[in-house]
SEGUGU-401763 format. One record per residue: residue in one letter; x, y, z of N, C-alpha, C, O in turn. Coordinates in steps of 0.2 Angstrom, whole numbers, plus 5000, padded with zeros to 4 digits. Each point is the difference from the previous one (the first is absolute). Example, Ala and Ser with C-alpha at 12.3 -4.5 7.8 and 13.67 -1.06 7.14 Angstrom:
residues 2
A506649725039499650065000500450065000500549995003
S499350064993500450065001499650055003500350065001
//
This chain:
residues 282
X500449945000499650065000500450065000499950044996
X500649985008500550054999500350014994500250064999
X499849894997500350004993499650034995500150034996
X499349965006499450054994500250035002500450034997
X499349995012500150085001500750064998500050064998
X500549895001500450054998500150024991500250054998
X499649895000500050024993499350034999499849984994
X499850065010499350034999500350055001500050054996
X500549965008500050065003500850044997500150065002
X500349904994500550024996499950104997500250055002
X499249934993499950074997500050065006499950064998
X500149945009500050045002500450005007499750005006
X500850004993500450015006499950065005499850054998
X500349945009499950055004500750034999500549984999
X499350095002500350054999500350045008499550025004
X501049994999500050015008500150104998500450034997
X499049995006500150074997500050045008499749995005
X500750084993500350025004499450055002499750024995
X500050005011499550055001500350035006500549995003
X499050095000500250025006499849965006499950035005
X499949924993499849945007500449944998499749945001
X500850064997500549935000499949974995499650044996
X500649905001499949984994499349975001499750015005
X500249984990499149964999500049964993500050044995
X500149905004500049954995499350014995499650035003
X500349964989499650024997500049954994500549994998
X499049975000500050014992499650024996499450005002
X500850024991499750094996499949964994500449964998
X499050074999499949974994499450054997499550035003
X500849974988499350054999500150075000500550025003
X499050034993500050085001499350015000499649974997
X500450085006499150045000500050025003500450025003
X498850004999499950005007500349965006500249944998
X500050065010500449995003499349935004499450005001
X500949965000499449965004500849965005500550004997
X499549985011500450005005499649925003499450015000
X500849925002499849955001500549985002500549984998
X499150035010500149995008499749915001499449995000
X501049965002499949955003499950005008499950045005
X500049894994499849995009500649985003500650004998
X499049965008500649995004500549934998500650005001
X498749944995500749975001500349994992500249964997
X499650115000500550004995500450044994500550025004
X499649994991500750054997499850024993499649994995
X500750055006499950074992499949914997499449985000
X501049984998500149974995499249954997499949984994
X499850025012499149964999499650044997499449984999
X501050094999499350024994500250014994499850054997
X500849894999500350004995499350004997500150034995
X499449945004499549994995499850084998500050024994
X499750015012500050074999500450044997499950044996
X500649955006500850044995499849984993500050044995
X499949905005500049994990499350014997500150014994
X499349995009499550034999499850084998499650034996
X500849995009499850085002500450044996499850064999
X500949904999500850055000499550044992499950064999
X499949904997499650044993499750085002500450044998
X499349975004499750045003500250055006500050065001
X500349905004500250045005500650015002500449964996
X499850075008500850015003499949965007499550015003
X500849944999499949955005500449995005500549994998
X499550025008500750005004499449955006499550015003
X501149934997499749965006500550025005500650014998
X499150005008500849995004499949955006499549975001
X501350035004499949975001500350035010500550035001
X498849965003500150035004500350025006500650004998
X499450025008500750025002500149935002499449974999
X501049995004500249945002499849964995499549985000
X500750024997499649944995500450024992500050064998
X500249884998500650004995500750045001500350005005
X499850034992500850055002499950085001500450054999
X498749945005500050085003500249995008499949945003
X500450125000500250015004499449995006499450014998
X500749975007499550015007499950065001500450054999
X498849955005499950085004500450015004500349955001
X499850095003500650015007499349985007500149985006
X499550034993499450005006500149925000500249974995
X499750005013499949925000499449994997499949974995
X499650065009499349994997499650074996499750055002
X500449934992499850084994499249985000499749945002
X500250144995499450005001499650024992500350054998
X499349924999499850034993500350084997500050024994
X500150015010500350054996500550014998500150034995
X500549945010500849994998500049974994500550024996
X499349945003499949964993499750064994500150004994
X499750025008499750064995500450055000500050044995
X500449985010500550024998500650004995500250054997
X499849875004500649964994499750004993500350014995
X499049985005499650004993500250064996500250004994
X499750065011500150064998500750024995500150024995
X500349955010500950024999499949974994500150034994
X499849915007500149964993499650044994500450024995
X499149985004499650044994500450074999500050014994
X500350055011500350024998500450004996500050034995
X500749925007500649994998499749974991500450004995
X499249975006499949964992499550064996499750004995
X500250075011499750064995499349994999499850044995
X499749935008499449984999499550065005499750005006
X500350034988499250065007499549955003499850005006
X500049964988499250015003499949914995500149984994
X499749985012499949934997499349985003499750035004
X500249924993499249925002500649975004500649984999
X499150015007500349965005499449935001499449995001
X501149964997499549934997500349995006500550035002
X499249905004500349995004499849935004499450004999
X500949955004499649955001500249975007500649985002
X498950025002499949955006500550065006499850055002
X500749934999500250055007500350064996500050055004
X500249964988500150054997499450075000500250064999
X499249935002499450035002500150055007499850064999
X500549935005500150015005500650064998499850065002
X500949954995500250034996499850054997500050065001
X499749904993499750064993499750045004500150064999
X499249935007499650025003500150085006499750065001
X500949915000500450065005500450054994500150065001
X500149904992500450064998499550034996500050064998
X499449915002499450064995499750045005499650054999
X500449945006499750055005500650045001499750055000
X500649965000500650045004500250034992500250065000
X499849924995500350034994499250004994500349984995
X499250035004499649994997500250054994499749984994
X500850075005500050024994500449964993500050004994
X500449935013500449984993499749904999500349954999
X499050055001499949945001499350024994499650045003
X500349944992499450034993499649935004499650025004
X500449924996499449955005500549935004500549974999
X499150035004500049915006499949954998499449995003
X500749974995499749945000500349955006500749995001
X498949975002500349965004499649945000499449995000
X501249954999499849924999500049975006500450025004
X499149944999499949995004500450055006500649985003
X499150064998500350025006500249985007499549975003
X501050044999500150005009499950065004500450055000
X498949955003500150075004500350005005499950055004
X500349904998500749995008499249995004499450004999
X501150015009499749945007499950095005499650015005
X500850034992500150045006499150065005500050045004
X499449914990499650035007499749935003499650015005
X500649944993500049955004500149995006500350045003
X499549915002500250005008500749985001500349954997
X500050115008500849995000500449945000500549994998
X498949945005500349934998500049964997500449954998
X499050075000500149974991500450024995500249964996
X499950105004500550024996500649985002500449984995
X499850045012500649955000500249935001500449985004
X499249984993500049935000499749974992499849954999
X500250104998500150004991500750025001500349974996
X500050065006500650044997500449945004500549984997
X499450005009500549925002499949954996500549984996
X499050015003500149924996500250024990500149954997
X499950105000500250054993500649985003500249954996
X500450075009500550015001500349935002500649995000
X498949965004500549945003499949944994500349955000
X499250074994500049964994500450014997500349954998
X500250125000500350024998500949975003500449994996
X499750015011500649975003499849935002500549985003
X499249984996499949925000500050004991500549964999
X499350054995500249974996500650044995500349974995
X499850085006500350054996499850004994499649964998
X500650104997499650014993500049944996499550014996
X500749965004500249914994499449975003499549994997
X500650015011499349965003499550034998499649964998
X500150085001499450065002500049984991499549984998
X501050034998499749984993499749934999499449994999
X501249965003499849944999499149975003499749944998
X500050125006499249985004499750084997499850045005
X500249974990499650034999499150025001499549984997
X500650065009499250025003499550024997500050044995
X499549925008499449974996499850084998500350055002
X499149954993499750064999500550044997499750054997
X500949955002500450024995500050014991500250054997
X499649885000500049974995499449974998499949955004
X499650064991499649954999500049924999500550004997
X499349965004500249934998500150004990500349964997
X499450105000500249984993500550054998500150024994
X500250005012500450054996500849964996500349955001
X500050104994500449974997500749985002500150015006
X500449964990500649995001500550065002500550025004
X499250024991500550065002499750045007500350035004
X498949964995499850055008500549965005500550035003
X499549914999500349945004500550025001500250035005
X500149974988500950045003500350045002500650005003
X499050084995500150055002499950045008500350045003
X499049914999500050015006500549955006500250035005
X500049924993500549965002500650034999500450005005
X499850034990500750064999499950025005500349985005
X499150054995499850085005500649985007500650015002
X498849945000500049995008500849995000500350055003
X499949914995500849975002500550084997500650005002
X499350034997500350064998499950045008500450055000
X499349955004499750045005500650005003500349955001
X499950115001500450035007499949995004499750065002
X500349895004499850025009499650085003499550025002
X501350014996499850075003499550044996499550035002
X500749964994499450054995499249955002499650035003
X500349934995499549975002499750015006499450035000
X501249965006499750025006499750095004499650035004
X501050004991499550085000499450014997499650045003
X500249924990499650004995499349965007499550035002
X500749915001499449985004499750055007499450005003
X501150054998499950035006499450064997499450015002
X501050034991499650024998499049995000499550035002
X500749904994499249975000499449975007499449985001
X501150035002499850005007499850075003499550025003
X500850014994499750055006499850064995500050065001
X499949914992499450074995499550005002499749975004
X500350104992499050015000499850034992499750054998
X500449914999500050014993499250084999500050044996
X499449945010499650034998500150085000499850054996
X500549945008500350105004500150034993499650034998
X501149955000500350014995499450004992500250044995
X499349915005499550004995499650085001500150044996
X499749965008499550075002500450064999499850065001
X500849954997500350044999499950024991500050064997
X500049895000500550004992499149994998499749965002
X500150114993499550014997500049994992499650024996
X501049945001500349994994499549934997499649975004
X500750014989499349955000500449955003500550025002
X499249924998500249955002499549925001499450005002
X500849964996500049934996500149935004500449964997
X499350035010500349935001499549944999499449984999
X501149985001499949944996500049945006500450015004
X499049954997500249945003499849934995499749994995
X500649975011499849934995499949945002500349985006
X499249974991499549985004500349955004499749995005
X500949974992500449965005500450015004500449965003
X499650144999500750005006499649985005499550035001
X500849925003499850005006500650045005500149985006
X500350074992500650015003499650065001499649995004
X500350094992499650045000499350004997499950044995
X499649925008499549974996499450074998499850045004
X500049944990499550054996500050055004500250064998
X499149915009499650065004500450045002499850065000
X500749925002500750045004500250084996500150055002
X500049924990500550034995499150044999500250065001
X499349944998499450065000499850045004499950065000
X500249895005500350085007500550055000500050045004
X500349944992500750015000499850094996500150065001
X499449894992500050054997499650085001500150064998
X499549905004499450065007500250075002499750055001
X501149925001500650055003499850054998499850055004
X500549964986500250025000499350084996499450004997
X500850035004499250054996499850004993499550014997
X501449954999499550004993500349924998500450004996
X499449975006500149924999499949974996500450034997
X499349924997500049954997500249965003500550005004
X499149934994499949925003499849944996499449984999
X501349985000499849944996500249955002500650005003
X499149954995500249925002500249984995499650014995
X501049945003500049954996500149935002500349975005
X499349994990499849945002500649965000500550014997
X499149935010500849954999500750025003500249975005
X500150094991500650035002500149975006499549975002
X501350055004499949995007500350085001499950054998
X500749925006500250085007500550054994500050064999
X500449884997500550034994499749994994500249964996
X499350085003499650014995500450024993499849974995
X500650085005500450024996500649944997500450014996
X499649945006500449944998499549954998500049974995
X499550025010499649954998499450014993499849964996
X500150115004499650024994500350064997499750055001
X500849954996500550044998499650044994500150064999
X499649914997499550034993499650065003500050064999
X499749895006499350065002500350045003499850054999
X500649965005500450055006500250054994499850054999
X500649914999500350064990499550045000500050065002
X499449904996499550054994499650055006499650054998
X500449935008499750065006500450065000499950065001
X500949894999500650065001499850054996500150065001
X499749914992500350064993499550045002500250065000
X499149925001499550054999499750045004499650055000
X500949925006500050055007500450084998499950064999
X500649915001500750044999499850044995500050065001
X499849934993499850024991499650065003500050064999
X499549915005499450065003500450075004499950064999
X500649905004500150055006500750044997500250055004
X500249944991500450054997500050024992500550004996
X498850015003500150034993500050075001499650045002
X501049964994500350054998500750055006500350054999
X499749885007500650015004500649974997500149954997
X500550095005500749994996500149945007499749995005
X501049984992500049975008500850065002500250005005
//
């Protein structure tokens, strides 16, 4: 399986680019309008290679890859909070000269996109979020700390190879493809500890809503009807958030919808994004 993933992922090597928040890993494909695909926790710019080769026609694509996690640098906080991450978003869109992007974003990436479009709403033209994560942090203080132990004691009982090789249910559909399998398998085994373990702290103690009620720009989320990871009801609450929403299900798909149904993901992305930057430069 690593052996697809890397001959999938050949045409687009990460890039370690330099920003005023330390480096931040990327890969870039494409011109146009600017669209930014933010992954989750457990995985890497490189899982939305279908995206890059679908989208690059049309758009300017920059996946990256987030702080702790492939060859970007860690936050300096032990436990960061959605905005420091959107800090780094920033640096980096800067350094690569991007005013104003479609922040596509999936699972704990939501959590991100969501704090950098509230806090920066003039450089973000729409949202879309793929099953979203809106974190634990209004949850009861034990619960959330007792998602964020057992996240972090699965992760030091099997390490990234183990955590690939048991891939967590609700992740992947049972018909999803050889390449969906491999890429999310890449992902996992690719994971940093420490980046990981900042990234769960994070989703522990978000509040993805707060951050929604702020950002009055459009915005597009997606659930699917097999995540049982961020299930449907969750991801329509989610969208409730925000004051100008949209809300769709795709069938079947699970939690990595963007792998598992890479077509229909495409053809929402184009016609989201197509909506929300005509006639913006990126």
């Amino acid at each position: 399986m690593t052996n697809l993933a890397d001959t999938l992922l050949a045409p687009y090597p990460a890039v370690r680019q330099q920003t005023a928040r330390g480096i931040v890993s990327c890969r870039t494909a494409g011109s146009g309008p600017a669209l930014c695909l933010l992954h989750g926790i457990g995985s890497q710019s490189g899982s939305w290679v279908r995206q890059l080769d679908a989208l690059a026609p049309r758009f300017r694509v920059t996946a990256w890859d987030a702080p702790g996690y492939g060859g970007s640098d860690l936050l300096p906080a032990v436990s960061p909070v959605a905005a420091d991450y959107a800090d780094v978003l920033a640096a980096l869109l800067d350094a690569l000269g991007i005013e104003r992007t479609v922040l596509v974003a999936s699972s704990l990436g939501a959590l991100i996109a969501t704090s950098f479009a509230a806090r920066q709403p003039h450089r973000v033209a729409g949202l879309m979020l793929l099953n979203p994560a809106g974190g634990y942090g209004l949850a009861e203080p034990a619960e959330r700390e007792a998602k964020l132990a057992a996240r972090l004691d699965r992760m030091a009982r099997l390490g990234p190879n183990g955590m690939a090789r048991e891939l967590s249910a609700g992740m992947l559909s049972p018909a999803a493809s050889a390449e969906a399998r491999a890429l999310a398998t890449w992902s996992i085994a690719q994971l940093r500890p420490d980046g990981y373990t900042q990234a769960a702290r994070l989703l522990a103690h978000g509040r993805l809503v707060e951050d929604a009620a702020r950002y009055d720009g459009p915005v597009l989320v997606i659930g699917a009807s097999a995540d049982t990871v961020t299930p449907p009801a969750g991801c329509e609450r989610l969208a409730h958030a925000f004051p100008h929403a949209r809300y769709r299900l795709l069938p079947e798909a699970a939690h990595l919808s963007y792998l598992d149904a890479p077509q229909a993901v495409n053809a929402l992305i184009t016609d989201f994004a197509a909506g929300c930057t005509q006639g913006v430069a990126a």
